[in-house]
FIZA-637729 format. One record per residue: x, y, z of N, C-alpha, C in turn. Coordinates in steps of 0.02 Angstrom, whole numbers, plus 50000, padded with zeros to 5 digits. Atoms other than C-alpha are relative to their C-alpha. Example, Ala and Ser with C-alpha at 12.3 -4.5 7.8 and 13.67 -1.06 7.14 Angstrom:
// residues 2
500454994150000506154977550390500455006050000 499584994149997506844994750357499615005550037 
END
This chain:
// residues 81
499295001050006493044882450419500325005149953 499934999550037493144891950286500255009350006 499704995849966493274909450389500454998450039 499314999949967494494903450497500584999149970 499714997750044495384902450340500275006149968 499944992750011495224919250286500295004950035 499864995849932495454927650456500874997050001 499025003549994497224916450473500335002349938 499554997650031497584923450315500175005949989 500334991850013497054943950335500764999950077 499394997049946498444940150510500274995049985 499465006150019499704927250430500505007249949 499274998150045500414937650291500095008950056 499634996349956500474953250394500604998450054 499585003649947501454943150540500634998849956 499115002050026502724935850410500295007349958 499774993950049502834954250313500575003750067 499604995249931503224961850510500684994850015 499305005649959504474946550546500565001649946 499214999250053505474950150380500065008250018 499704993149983505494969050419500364998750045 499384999149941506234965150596500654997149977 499195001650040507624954250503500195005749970 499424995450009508024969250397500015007350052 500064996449980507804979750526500894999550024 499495003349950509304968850637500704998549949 499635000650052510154965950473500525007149977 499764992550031510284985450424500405001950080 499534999249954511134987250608500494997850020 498995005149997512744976650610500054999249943 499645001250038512944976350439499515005649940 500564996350055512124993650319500444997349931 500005001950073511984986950144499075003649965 500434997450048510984995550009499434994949977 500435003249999510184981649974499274998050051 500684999549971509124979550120499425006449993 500604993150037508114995550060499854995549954 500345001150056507864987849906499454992850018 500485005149972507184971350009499335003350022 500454996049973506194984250105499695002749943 500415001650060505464989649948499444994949959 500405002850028505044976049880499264994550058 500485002549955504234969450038499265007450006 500574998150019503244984650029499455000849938 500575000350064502444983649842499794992350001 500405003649989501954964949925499505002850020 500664998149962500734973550034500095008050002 500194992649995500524988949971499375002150012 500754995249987498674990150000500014999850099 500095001249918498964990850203500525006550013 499694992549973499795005250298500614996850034 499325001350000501234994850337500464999049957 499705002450093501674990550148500245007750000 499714993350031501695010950128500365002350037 499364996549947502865013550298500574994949974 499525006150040503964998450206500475003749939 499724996050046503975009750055500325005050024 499694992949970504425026450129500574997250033 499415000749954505775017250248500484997349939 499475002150022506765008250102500155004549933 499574992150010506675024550005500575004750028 499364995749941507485034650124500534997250037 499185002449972508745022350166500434999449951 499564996150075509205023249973500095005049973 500054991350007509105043649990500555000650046 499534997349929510235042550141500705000949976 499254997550001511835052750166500394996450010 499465007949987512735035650223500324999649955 499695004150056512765029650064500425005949966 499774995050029513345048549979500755002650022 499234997149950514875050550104500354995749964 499455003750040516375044149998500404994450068 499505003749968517385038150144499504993050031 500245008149975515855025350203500034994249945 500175003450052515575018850037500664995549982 499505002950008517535016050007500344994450058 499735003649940517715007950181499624993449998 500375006750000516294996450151500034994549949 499655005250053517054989649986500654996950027 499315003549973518764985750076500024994350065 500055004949964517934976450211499984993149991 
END
């Protein structure tokens, strides 16, 4: 019993790490907020020892590097909304 424990838990937290990426995936497309990078972040230093934790990191970097946020007129449009 005690592997089928283990095993459910080596594909449990991956499954719920990939299900909250697709939320901010669906999230960051009808509505970009800075914050979901920083979710994306922190969802990757959960599972940073896996190669989806470090595509987690690199993606909510570069969505807090992105020219979006640097363009004056998005930034002022998205405070008046």
């Amino acid at each position: 019993m005690s592997g089928f424990l283990l095993w459910s838990f080596f594909y449990g937290v991956p499954l719920i790490m990939g299900l909250l990426g697709l939320g901010c995936w669906f999230a960051l497309k009808y509505k970009p907020s800075k914050a979901w990078g920083v979710v994306l972040i922190v969802i990757g230093v959960m599972s940073f020892f896996s190669f989806i934790g470090i595509l987690y990191l690199v993606a909510g970097i570069m969505l807090l590097n992105n020219k979006y946020w640097r363009d004056e007129k998005n930034v002022t449009q998205q405070v008046f909304e």
